[in-house]
Structures are given as structure tokens and as C-alpha cells.
N, C-alpha and C positions, 0 to 999 in steps of 0.2 A: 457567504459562499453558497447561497440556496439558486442552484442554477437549476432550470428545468428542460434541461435538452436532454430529453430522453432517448433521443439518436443513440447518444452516445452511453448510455447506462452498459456500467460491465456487469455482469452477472459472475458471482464465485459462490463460493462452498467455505463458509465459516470454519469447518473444519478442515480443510484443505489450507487456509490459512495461517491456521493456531498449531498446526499439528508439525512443523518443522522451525517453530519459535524456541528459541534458549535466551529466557531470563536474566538480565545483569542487572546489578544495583544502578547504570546508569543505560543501557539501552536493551531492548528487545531483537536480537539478530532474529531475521528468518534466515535458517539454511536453503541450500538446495543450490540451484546454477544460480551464478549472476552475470551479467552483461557484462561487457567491456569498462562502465563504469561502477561496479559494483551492485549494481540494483537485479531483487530477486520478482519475477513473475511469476503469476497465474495466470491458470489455461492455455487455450490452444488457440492458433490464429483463425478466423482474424478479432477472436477475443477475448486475446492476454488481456490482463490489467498488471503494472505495478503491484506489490505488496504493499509498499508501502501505501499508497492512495486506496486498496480496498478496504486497509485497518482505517483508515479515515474516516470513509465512508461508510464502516461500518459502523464506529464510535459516536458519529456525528451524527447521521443520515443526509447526509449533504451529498448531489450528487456532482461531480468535478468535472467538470468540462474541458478540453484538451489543455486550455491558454490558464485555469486553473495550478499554481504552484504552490508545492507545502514545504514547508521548512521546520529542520529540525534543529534544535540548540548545538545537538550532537554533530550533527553534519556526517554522519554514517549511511551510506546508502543500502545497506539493509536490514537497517533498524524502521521496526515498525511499529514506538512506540510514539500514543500521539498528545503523551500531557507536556511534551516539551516546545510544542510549539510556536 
């Protein structure tokens, strides 16, 4: 997953990320709004990111390109924990 389309790089604030996380023994919610399918963002148009894709990206340093998919064991859409991948 080392793509280099740096078009598409999102930029966030690590702590803008960690700072509405609640810890479970099997997933990491981020609070805050989620989408109609349950998924929480960062920032502002036109450059939200996923939460879940910036903890990736943050853990990894791989950067995700649109057609890029993570998956989680959990299958919780605002869990953004990424050893269960």
C-alpha cells in the first residue's frame, strides 16, 4: 500500500484525531458526527479525511489513494483501531 499520489495526500492534526478516541478492549471509537454510514471525519471541505484512514496513515505512513480499502476484523465504522487488520 505505498502509493505515491500525492494529489491526493489529506493533511490532519494527530491531535484532532486521538482527542475524541474511547478506548475498548476490542475497538478504538472516535466520537464526534458520523455519516450516514457510521464513519467519523476530519476537517473541512474539500479536505476531510476518514478517521479511520488518517489513523492508518498515521500508524503506517502509507499514503491511501481513493481506490485504496482498509478493513477491519471489527467491521465498526468508527473504530479507528489498526492492529486488526
Amino acid at each position: 500500500m505505498h502509493s505515491q499520489d500525492t494529489t491526493r495526500v489529506r493533511v490532519f492534526s494527530s491531535t484532532i484525531l486521538w482527542t475524541k478516541v474511547t478506548k475498548t478492549d476490542t475497538c478504538w471509537i472516535r466520537g464526534g458526527h458520523q455519516d450516514q454510514d457510521g464513519y467519523t471525519r476530519l476537517g473541512g471541505l474539500p479536505n476531510r479525511i476518514f478517521a479511520h484512514r488518517a489513523a492508518w496513515q498515521e500508524a503506517t505512513g502509507d499514503i491511501l489513494t481513493p481506490d485504496d480499502v482498509i478493513g477491519h476484523i471489527c467491521d465498526n465504522p468508527p473504530c479507528v483501531r489498526n492492529d486488526d487488520e
